[in-house]
MARPASE-151881 format. One record per atom (N, C-alpha, C): residue number from 1; residue in three letters; atom name; x, y, z. Coordinates in Angstrom, 3 decimals, padded with zeros to 6 digits, m for minus. Example, Ala and Ser with C-alpha at 12.3 -4.5 7.8 and 13.67 -1.06 7.14 Angstrom:
BEGIN
seq,type,atom,X,Y,Z
1,ALA,N,013.190,m005.690,007.800
1,ALA,CA,012.300,m004.500,007.800
1,ALA,C,013.200,m003.300,007.800
2,SER,N,012.850,m002.250,007.080
2,SER,CA,013.670,m001.060,007.140
2,SER,C,012.900,000.030,007.870
//
This chain:
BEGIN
seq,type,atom,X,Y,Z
1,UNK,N,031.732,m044.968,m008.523
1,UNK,CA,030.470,m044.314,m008.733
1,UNK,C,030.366,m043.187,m007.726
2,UNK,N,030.182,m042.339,m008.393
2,UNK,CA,030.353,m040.990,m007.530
2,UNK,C,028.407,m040.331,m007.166
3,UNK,N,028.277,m040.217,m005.996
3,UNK,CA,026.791,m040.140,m005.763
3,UNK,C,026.739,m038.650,m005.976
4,UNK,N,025.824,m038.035,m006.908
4,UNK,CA,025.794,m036.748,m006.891
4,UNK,C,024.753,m036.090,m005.837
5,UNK,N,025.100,m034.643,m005.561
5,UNK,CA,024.187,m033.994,m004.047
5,UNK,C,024.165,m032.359,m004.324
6,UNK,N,023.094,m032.168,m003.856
6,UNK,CA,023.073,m030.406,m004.552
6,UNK,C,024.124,m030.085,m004.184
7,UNK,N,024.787,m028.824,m004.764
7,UNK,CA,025.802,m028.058,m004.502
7,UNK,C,027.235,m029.293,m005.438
8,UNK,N,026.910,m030.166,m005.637
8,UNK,CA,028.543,m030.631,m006.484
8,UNK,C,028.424,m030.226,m007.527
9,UNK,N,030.116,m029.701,m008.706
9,UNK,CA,030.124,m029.685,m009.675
9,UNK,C,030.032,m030.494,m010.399
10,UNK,N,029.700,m031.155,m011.703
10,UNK,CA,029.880,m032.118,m012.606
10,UNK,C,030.109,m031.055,m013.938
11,UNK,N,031.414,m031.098,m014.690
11,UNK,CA,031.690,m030.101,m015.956
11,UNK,C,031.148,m028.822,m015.835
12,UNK,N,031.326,m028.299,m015.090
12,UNK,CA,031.398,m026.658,m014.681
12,UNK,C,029.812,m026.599,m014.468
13,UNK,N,029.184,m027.497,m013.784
13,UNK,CA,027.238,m027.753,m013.770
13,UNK,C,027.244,m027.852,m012.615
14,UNK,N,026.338,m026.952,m011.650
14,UNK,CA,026.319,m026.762,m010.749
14,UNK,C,025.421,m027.751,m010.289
15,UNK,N,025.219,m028.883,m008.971
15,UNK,CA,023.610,m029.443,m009.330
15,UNK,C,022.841,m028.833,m008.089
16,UNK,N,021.772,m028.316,m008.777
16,UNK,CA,020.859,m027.636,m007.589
16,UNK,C,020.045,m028.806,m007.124
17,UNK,N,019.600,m028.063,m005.483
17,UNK,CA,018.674,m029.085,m005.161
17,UNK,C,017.015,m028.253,m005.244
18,UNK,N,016.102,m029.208,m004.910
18,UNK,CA,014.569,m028.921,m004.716
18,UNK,C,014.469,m027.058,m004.201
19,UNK,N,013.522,m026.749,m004.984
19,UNK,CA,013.781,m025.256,m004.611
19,UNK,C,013.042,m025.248,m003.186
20,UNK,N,012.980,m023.999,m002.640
20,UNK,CA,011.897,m024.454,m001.513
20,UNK,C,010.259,m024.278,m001.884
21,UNK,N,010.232,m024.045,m002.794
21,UNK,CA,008.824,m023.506,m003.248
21,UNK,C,008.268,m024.998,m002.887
22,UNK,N,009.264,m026.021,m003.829
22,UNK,CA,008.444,m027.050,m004.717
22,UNK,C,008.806,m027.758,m002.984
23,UNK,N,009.439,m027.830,m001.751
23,UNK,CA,009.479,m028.327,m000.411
23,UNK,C,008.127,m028.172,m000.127
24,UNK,N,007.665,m026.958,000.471
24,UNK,CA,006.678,m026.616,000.647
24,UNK,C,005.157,m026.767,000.116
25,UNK,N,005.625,m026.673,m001.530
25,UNK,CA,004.148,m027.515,m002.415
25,UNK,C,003.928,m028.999,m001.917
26,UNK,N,005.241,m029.850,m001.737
26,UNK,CA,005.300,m030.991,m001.493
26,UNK,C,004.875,m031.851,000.160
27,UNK,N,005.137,m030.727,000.702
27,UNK,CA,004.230,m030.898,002.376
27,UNK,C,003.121,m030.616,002.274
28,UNK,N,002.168,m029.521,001.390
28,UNK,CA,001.088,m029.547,001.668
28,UNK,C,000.334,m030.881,000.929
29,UNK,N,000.566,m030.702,m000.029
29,UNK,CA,000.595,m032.379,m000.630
29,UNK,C,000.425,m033.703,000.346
30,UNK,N,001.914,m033.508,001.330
30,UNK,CA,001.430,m034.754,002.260
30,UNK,C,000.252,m034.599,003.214
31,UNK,N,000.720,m033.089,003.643
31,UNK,CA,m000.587,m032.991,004.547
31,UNK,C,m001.765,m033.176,004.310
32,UNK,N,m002.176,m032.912,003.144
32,UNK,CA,m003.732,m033.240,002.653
32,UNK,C,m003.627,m034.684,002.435
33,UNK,N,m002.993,m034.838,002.350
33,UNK,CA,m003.493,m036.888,001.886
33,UNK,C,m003.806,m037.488,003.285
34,UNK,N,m002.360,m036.409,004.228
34,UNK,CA,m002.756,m037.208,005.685
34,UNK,C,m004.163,m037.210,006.438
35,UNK,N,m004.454,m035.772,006.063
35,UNK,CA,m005.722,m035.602,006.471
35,UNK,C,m006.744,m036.565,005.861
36,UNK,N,m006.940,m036.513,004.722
36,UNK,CA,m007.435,m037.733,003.562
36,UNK,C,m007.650,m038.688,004.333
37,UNK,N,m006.294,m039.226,004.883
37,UNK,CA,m006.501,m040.348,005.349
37,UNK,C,m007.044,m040.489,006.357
38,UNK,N,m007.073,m039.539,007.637
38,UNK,CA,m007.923,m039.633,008.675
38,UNK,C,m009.165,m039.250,008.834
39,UNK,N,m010.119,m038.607,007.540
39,UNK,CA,m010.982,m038.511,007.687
39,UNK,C,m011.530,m039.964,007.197
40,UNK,N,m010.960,m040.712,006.039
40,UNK,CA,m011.705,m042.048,005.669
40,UNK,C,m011.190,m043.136,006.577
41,UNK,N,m010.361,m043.031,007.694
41,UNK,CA,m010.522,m043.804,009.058
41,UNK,C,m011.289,m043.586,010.098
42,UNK,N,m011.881,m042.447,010.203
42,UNK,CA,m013.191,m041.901,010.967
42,UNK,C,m014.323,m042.244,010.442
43,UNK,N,m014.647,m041.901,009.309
43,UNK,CA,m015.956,m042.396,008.382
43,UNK,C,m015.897,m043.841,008.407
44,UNK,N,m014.915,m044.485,008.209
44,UNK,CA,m015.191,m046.369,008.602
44,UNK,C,m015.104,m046.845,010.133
45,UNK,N,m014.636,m046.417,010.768
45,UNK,CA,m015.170,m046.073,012.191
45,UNK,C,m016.074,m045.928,012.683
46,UNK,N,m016.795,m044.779,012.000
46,UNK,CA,m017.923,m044.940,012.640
46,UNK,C,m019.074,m045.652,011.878
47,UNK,N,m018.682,m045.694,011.383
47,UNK,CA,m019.789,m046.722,010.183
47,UNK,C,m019.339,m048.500,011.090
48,UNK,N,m018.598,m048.751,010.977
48,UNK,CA,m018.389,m050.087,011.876
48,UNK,C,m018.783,m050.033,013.424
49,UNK,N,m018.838,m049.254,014.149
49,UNK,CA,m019.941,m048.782,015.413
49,UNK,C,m021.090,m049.212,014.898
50,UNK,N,m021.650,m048.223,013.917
50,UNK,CA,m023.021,m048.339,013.539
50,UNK,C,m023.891,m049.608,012.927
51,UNK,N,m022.848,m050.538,012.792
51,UNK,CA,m022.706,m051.577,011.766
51,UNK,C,m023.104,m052.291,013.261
52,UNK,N,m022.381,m052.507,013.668
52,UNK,CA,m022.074,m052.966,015.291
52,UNK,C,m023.342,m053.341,016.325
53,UNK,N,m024.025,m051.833,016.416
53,UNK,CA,m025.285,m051.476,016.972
53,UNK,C,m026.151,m052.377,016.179
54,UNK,N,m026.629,m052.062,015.047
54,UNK,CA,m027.802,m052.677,014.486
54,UNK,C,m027.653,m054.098,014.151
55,UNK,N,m026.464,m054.861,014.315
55,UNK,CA,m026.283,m056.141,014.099
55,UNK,C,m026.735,m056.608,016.038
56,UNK,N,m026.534,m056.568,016.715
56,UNK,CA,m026.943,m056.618,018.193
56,UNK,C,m028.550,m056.356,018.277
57,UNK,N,m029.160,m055.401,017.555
57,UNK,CA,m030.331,m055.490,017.616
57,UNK,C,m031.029,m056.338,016.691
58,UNK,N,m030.691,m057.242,015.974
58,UNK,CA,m030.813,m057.754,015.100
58,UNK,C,m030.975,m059.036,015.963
59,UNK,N,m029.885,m059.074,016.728
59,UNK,CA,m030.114,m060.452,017.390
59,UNK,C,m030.821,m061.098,018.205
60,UNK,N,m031.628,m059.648,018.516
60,UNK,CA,m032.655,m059.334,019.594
60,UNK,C,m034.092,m060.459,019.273
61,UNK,N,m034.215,m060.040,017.305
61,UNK,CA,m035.506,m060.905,016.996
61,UNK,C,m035.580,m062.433,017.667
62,UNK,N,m036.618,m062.500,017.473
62,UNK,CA,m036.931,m064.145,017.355
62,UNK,C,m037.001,m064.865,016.336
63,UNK,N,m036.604,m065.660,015.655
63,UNK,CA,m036.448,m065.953,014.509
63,UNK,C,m037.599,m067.223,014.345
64,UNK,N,m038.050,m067.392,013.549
64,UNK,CA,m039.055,m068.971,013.827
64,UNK,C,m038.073,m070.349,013.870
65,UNK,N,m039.129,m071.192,015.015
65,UNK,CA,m037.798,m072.548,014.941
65,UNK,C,m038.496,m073.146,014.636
66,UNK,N,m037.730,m074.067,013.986
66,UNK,CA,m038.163,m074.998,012.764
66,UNK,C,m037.686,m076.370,013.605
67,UNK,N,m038.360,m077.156,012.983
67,UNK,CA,m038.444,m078.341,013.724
67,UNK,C,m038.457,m079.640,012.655
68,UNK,N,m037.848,m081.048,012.870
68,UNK,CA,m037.457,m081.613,011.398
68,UNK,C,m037.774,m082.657,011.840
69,UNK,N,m038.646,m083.583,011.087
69,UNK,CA,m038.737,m085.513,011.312
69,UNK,C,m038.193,m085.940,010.344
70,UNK,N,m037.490,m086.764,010.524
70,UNK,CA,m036.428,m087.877,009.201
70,UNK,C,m037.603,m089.056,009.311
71,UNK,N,m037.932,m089.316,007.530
71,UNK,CA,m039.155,m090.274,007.573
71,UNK,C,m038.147,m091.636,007.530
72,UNK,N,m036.573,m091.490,007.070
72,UNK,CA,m035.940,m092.305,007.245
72,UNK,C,m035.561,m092.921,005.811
73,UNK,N,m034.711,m094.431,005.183
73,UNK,CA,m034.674,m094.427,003.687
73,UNK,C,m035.329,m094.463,003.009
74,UNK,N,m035.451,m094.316,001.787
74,UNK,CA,m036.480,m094.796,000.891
74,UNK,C,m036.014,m094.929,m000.462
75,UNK,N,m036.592,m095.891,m000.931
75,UNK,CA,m036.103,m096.732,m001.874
75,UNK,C,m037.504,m096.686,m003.385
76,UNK,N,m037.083,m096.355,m004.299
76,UNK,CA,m038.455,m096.707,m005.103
76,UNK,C,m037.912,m096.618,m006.724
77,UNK,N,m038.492,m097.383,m007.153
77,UNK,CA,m038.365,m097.927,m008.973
77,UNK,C,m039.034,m096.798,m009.533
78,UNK,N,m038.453,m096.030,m010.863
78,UNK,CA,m039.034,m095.437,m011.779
78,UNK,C,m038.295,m095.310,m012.788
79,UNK,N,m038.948,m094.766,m014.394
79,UNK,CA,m038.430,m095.157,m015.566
79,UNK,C,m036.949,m094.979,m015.483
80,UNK,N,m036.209,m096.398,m015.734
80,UNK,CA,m034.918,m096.237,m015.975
80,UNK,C,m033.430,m096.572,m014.822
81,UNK,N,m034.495,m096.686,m013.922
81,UNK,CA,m033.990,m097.382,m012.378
81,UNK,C,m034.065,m097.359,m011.262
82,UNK,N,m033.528,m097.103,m010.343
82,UNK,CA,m033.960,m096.974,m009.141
82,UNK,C,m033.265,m095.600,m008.420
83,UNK,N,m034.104,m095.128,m007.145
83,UNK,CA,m033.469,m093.776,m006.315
83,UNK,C,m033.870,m094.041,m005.259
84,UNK,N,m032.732,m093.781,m004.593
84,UNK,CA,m032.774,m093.993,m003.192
84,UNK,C,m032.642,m092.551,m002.283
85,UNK,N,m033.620,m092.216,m001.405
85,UNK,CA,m033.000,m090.868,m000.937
85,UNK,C,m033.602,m091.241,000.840
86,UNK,N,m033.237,m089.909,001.161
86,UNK,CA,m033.296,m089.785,002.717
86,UNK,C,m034.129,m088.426,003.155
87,UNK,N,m035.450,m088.665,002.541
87,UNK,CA,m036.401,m087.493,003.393
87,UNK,C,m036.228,m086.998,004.333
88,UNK,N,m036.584,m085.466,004.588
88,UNK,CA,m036.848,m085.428,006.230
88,UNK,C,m037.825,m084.366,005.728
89,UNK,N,m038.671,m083.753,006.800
89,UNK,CA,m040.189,m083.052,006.634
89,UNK,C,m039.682,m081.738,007.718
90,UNK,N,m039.398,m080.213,007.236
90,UNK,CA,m039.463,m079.388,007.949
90,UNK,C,m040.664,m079.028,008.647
91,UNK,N,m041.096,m079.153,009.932
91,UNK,CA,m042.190,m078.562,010.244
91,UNK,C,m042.419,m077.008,011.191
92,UNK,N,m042.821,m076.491,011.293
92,UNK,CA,m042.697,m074.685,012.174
92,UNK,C,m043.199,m075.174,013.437
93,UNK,N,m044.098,m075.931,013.767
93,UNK,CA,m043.976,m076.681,015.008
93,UNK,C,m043.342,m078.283,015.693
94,UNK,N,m043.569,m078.057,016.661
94,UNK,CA,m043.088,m079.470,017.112
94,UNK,C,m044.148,m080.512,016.869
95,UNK,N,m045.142,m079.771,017.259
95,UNK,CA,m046.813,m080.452,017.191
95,UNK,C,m046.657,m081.391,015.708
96,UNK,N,m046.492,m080.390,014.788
96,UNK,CA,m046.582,m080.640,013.149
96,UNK,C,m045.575,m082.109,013.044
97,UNK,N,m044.389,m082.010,013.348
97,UNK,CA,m043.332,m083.028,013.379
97,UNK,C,m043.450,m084.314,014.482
98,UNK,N,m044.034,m084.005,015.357
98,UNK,CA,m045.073,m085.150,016.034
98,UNK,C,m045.967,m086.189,015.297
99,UNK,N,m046.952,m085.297,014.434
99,UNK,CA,m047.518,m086.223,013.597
99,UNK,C,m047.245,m086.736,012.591
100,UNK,N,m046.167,m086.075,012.213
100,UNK,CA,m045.376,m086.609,011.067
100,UNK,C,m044.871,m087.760,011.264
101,UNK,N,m043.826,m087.789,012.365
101,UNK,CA,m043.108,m089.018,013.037
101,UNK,C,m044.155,m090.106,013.334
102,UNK,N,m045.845,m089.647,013.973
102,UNK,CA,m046.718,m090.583,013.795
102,UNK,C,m047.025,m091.195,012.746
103,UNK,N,m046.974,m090.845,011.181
103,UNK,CA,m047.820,m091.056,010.170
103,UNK,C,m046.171,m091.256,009.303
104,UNK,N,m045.496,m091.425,009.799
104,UNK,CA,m043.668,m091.699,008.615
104,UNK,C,m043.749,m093.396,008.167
105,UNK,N,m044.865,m094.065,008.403
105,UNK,CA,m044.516,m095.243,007.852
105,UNK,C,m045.285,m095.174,006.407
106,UNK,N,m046.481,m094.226,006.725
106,UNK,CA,m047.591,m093.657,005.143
106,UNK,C,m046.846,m092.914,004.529
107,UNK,N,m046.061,m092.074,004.908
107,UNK,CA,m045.571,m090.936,003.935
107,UNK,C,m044.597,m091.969,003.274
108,UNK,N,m043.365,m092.765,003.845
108,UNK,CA,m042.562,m093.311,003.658
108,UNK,C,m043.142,m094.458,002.076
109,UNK,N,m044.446,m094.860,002.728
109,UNK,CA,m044.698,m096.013,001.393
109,UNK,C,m045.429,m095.339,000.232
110,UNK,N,m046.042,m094.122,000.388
110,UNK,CA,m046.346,m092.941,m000.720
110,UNK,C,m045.436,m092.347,m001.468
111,UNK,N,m044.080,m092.088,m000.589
111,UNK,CA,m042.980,m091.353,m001.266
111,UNK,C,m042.929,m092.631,m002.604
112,UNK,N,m042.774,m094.176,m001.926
112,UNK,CA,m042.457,m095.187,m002.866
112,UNK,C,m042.752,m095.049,m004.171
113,UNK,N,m044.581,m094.906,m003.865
113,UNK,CA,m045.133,m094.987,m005.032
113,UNK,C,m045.529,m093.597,m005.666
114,UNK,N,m045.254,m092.438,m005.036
114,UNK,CA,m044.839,m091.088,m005.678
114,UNK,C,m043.854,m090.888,m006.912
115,UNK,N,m042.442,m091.548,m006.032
115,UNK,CA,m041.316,m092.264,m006.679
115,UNK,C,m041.299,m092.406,m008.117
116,UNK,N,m042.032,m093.047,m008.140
116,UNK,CA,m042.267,m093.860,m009.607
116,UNK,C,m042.611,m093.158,m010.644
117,UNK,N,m043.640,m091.949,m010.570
117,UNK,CA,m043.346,m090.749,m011.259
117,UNK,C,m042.554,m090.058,m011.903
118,UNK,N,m041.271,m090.123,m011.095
118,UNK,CA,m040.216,m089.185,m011.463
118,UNK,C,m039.255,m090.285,m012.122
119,UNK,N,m038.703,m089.818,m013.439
119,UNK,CA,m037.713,m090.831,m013.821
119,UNK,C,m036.556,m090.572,m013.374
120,UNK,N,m035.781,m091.646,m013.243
120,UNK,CA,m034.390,m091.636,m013.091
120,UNK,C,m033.829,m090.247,m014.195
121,UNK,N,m033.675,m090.359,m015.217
121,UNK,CA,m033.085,m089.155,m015.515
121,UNK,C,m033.532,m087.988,m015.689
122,UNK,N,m034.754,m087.804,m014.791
122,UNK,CA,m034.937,m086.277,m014.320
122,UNK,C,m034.511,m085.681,m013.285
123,UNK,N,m034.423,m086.926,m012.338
123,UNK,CA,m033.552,m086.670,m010.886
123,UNK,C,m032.260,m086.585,m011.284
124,UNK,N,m032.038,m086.124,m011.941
124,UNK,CA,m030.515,m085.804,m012.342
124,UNK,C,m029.908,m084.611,m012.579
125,UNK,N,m031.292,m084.079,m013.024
125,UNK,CA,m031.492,m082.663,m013.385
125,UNK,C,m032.036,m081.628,m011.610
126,UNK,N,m031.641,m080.425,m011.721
126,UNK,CA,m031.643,m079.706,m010.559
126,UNK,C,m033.365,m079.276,m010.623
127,UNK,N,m034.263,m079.230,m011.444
127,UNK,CA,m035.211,m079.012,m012.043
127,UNK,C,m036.348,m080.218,m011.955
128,UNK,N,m035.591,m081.346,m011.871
128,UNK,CA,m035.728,m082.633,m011.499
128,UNK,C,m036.489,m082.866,m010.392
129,UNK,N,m034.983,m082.672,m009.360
129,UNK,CA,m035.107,m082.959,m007.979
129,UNK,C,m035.855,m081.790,m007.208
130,UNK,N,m035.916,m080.566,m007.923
130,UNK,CA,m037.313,m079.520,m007.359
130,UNK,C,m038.701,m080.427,m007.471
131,UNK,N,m038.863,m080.857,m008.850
131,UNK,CA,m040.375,m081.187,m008.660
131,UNK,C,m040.571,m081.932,m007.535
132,UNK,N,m039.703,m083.279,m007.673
132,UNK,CA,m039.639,m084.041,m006.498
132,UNK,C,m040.430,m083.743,m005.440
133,UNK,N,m039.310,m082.995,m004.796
133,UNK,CA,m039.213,m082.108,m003.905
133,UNK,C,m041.049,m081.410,m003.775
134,UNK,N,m040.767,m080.778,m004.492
134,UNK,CA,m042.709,m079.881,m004.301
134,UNK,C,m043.770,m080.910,m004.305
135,UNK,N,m043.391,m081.778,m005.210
135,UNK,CA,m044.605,m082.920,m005.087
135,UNK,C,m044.667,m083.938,m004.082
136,UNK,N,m043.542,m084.364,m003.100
136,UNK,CA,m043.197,m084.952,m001.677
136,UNK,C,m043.872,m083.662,m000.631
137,UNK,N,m043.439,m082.435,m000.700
137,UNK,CA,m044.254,m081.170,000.303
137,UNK,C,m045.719,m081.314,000.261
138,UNK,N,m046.209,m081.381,m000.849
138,UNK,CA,m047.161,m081.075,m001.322
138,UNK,C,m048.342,m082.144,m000.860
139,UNK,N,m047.624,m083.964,m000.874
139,UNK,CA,m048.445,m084.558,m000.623
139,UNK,C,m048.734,m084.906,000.856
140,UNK,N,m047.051,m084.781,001.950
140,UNK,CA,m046.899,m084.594,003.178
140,UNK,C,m048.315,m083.339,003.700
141,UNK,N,m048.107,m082.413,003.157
141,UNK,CA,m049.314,m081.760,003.767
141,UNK,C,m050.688,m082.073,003.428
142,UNK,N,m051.245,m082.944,002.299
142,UNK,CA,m052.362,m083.477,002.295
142,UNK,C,m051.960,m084.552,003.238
143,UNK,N,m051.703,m085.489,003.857
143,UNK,CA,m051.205,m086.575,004.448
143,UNK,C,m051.668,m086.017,006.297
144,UNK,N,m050.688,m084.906,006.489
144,UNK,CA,m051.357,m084.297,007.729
144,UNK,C,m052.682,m083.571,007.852
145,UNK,N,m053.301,m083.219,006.727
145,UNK,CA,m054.554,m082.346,006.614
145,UNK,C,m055.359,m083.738,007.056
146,UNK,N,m055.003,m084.675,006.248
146,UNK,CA,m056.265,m086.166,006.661
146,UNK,C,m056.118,m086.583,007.737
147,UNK,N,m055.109,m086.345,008.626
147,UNK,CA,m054.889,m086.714,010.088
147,UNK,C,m054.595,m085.761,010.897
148,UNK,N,m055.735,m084.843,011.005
148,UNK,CA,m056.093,m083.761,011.628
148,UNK,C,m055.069,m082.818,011.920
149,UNK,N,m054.095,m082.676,011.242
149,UNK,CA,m052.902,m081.600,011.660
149,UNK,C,m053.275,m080.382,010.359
150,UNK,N,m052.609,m079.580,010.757
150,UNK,CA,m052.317,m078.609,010.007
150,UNK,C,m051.388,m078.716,008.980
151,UNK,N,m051.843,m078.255,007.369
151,UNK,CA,m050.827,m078.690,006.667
151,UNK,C,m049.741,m077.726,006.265
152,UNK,N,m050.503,m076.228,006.661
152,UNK,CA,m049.545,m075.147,006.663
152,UNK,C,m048.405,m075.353,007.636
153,UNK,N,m048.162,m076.021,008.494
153,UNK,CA,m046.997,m076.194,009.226
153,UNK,C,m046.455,m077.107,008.711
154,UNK,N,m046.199,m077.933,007.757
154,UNK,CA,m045.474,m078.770,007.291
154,UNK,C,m044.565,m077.680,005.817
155,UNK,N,m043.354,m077.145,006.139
155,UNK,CA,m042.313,m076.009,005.775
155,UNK,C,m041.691,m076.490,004.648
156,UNK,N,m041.429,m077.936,004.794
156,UNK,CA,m040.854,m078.645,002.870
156,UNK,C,m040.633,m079.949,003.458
157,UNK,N,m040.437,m080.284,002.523
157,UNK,CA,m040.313,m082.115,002.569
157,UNK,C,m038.473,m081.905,001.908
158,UNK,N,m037.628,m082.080,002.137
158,UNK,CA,m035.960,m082.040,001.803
158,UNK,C,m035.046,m083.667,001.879
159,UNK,N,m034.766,m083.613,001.192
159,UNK,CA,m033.448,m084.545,001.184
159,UNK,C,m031.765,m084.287,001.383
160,UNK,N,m031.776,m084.921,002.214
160,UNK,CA,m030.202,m084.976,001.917
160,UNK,C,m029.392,m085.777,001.648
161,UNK,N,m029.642,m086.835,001.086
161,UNK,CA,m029.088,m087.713,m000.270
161,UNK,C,m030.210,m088.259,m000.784
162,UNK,N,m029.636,m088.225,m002.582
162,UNK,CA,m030.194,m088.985,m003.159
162,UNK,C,m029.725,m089.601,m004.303
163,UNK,N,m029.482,m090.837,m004.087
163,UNK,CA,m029.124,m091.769,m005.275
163,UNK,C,m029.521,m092.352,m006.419
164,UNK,N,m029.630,m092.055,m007.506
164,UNK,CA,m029.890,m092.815,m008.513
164,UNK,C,m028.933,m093.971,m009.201
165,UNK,N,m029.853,m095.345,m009.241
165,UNK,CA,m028.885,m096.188,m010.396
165,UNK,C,m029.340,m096.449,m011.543
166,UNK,N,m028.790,m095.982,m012.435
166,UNK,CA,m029.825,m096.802,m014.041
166,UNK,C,m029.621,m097.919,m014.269
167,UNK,N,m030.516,m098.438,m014.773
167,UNK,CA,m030.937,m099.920,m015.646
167,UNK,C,m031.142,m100.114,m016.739
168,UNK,N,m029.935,m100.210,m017.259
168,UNK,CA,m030.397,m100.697,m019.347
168,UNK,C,m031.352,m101.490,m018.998
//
């Protein structure tokens, strides 16, 4: 295999190489891309500075702290079987979660009979476990309104498990 190179013959064919025109078209070519390229490494540069800055001031805020009482298990019968979950009560103060932790043996035997409301196969559904959910918030803050707290500081009533078993 014979490597061909400007200037060899092949059957009386001379082979030319790159003229210089098309050298020269072909550097400015690189040069602009190079440039290309260092202007969109400057522009993300400085955009990641800037990115930089306002994330630092960002950190500056105060954010609200939230504060959490676990009312602990709970267990309760409704159409179709039983659910077991594990409340806890976000509150925006400590104060709020104080009285909560005071009053978790009422909320705890209300959730019971709250419970019973919701059937087993609605808690199944994501739509379900919202109502739940709003109607446990909902009654936690009447619960602290009757025992002199504030019910606007009580932030959601949440679970983080909850079990259902059905019962033919």
């Amino acid at each position: 295999m014979t490597l061909l190179t400007p200037g060899t013959r092949v059957a009386n064919v001379t082979i030319a190489g790159p003229s210089k025109q098309w050298k020269h078209l072909m550097s400015d070519k690189i040069l602009t891309a190079v440039i290309a390229s260092l202007v969109l490494v400057l522009l993300l540069l400085i955009y990641g500075i800037a990115t930089l800055g306002s994330s630092e001031r960002s950190n500056d805020r105060v954010l609200p702290e939230r504060h959490h009482a676990s009312i602990g298990q709970v267990v309760f019968r409704s159409e179709g079987g039983m659910t077991r979950i594990n409340p806890a009560v976000a509150c925006a103060t400590r104060d709020a979660c104080e009285l909560v932790d005071r009053i978790a043996a009422q909320i705890k035997q209300d959730i019971q009979a709250l419970g019973g409301a919701h059937p087993v196969s609605a808690l199944e559904t994501t739509e379900g476990k919202q109502r739940l959910q709003t109607a446990l918030t909902t009654h936690v803050q009447q619960l602290v309104q009757r025992n002199t707290g504030d019910p606007s500081k009580i932030v959601t009533v949440f679970f983080d498990e909850i079990v259902s078993t059905t019962i033919d």
